[in-house]
C-alpha positions as CSV (number, residue, x, y, z in Angstrom):
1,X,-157.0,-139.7,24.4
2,X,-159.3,-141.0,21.7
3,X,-157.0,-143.8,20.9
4,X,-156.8,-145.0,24.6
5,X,-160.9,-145.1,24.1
6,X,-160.8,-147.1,21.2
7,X,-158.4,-149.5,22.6
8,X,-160.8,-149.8,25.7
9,X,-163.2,-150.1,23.8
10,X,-162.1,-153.1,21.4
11,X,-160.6,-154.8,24.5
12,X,-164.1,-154.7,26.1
13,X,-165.8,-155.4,22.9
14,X,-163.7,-158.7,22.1
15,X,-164.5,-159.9,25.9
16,X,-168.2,-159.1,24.9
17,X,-167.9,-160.7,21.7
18,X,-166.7,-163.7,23.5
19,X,-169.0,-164.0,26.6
20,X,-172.0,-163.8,23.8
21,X,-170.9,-166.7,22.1
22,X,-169.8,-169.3,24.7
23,X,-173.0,-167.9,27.1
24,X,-175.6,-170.3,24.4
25,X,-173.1,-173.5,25.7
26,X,-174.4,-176.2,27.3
27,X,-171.9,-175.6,29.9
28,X,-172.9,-172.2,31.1
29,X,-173.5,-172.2,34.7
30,X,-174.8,-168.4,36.0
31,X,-173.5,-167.2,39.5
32,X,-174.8,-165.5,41.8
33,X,-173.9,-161.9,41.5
34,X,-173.0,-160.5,44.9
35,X,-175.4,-157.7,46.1
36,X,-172.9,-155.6,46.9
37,X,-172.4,-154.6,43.0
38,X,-175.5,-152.5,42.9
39,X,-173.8,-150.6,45.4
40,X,-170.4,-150.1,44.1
41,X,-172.2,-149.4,40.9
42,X,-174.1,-146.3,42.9
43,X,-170.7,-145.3,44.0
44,X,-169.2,-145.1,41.1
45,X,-172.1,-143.3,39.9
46,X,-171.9,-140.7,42.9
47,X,-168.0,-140.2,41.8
48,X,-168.9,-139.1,37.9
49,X,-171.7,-136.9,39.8
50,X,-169.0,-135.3,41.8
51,X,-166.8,-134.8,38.7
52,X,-169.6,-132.5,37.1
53,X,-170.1,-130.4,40.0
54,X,-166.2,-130.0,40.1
55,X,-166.9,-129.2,36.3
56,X,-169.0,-126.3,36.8
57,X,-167.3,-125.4,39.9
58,X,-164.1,-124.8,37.5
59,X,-166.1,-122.7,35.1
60,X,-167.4,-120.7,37.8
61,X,-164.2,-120.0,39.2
62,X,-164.9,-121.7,42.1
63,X,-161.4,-123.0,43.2
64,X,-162.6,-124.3,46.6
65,X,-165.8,-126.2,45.6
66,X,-163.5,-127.5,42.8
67,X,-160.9,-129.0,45.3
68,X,-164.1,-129.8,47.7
69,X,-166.1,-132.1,44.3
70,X,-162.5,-133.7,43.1
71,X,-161.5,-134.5,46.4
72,X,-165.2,-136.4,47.0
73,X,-164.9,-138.1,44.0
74,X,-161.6,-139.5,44.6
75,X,-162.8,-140.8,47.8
76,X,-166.6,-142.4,45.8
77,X,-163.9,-144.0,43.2
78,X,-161.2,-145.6,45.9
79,X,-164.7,-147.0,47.4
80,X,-165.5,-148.6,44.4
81,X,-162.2,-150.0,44.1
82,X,-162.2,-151.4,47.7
83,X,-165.9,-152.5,47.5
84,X,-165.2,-154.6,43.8
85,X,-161.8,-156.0,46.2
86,X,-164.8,-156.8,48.5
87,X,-167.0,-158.3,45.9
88,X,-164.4,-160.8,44.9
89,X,-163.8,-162.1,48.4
90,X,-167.1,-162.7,48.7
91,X,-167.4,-164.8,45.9
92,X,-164.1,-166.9,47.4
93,X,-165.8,-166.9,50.5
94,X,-169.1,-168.8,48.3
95,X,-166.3,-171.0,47.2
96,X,-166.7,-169.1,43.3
97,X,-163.4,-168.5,41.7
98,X,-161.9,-167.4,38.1
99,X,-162.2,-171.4,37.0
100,X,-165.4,-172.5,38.6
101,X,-167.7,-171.8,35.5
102,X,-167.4,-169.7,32.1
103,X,-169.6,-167.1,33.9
104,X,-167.4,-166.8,36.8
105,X,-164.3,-166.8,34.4
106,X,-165.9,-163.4,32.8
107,X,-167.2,-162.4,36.0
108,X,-163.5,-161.7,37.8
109,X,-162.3,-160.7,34.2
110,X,-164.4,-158.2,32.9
111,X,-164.5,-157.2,36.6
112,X,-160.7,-157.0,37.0
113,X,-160.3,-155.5,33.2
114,X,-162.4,-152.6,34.5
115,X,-160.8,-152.2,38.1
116,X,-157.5,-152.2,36.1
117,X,-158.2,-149.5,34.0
118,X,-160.2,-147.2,36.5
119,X,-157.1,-148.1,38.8
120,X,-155.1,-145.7,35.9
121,X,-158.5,-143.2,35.7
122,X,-157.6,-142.8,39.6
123,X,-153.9,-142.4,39.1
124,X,-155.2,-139.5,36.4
125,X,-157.4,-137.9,39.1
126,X,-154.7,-137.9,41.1
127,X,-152.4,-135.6,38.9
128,X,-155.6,-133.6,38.5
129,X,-156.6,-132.9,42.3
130,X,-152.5,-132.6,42.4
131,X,-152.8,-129.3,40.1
132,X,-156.0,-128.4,41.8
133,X,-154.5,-128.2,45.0
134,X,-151.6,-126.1,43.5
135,X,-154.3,-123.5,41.5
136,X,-153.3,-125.0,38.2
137,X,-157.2,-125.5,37.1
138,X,-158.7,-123.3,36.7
139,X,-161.8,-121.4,34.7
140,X,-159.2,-120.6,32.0
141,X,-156.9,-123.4,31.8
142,X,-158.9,-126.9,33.0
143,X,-157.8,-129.2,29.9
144,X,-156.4,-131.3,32.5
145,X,-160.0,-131.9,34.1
146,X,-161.8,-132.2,30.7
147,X,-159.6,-134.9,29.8
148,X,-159.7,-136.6,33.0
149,X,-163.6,-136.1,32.8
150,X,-164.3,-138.2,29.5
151,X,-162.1,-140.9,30.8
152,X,-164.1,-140.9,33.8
153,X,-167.3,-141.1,32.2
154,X,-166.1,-143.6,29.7
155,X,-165.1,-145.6,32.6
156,X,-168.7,-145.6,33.8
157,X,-171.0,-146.4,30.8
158,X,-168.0,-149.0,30.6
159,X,-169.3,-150.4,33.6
160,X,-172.6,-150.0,33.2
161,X,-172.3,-152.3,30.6
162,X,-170.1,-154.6,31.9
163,X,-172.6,-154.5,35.2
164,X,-176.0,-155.6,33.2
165,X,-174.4,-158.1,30.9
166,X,-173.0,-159.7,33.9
167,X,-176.2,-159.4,35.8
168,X,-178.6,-160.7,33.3
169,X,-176.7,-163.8,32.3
């Protein structure tokens, strides 16, 4: 798990590293960040919420509200997945693509690199509400969740990031 992090991490770092340097160009050119990010950020958010209270649900041996706070969050993190899809057409609908400035260019990139690899957190959320469902989680055996958990997480301060360099450009 930790080397999938570090990966992440240096992919999201080098995009970083990049969008710092060619933001001083001459050439830079903001957009106009659709408002419906602040919301998909909330969402996403909500979802990590809902992984915590599956969390403690597990530890308290609470196999129904554990289901119940899984289930939620899968639902908060395929709305963020559809609202970023929405998010892009809007910016195609405002005629802004992937080659209309350098800030678009990271915009749909940092954007898609993140949808991409919360697109596998899902597919992990997935094999956890799977074994959920089948009353393999539980309070003494919920590796599966605690793995799934961090990712999660990760996935969000990823975002967060990714969300307020974008936004203060």
């Amino acid at each position: 798990m930790w080397v999938l992090l570090a990966a992440v991490t240096m992919l999201f770092a080098g995009l970083s590293s990049a969008y710092f340097v060619l933001h001083g160009l001459p050439q830079w050119q903001n957009i106009t960040v659709p408002r419906l990010v602040w919301a998909n950020t909330l969402v996403l958010l909500a979802s990590s919420i809902a992984v915590e209270f599956a969390r403690s649900a597990v530890r308290k041996d609470q196999s129904g509200a554990l289901k119940q706070w899984l289930t939620i969050s899968a639902f908060l993190g395929f709305g963020f997945l559809a609202g970023q899809f929405l998010v892009w057409r809007q910016l195609v609908k405002a005629g802004v693509y992937l080659s209309t400035t350098i800030h678009s260019s990271f915009f749909y990139v940092l954007t898609g690199a993140h949808a991409l690899h919360l697109a596998g957190g899902m597919i992990g959320l997935m094999v956890v509400l799977q074994r959920a469902f089948a009353n393999r989680v539980t309070a003494q055996d919920h590796e599966s969740l605690k793995v799934f958990a961090l990712y999660w997480h990760f996935m969000d301060v990823v975002w967060i990031f990714c969300f307020l360099l974008l936004l203060l450009a």
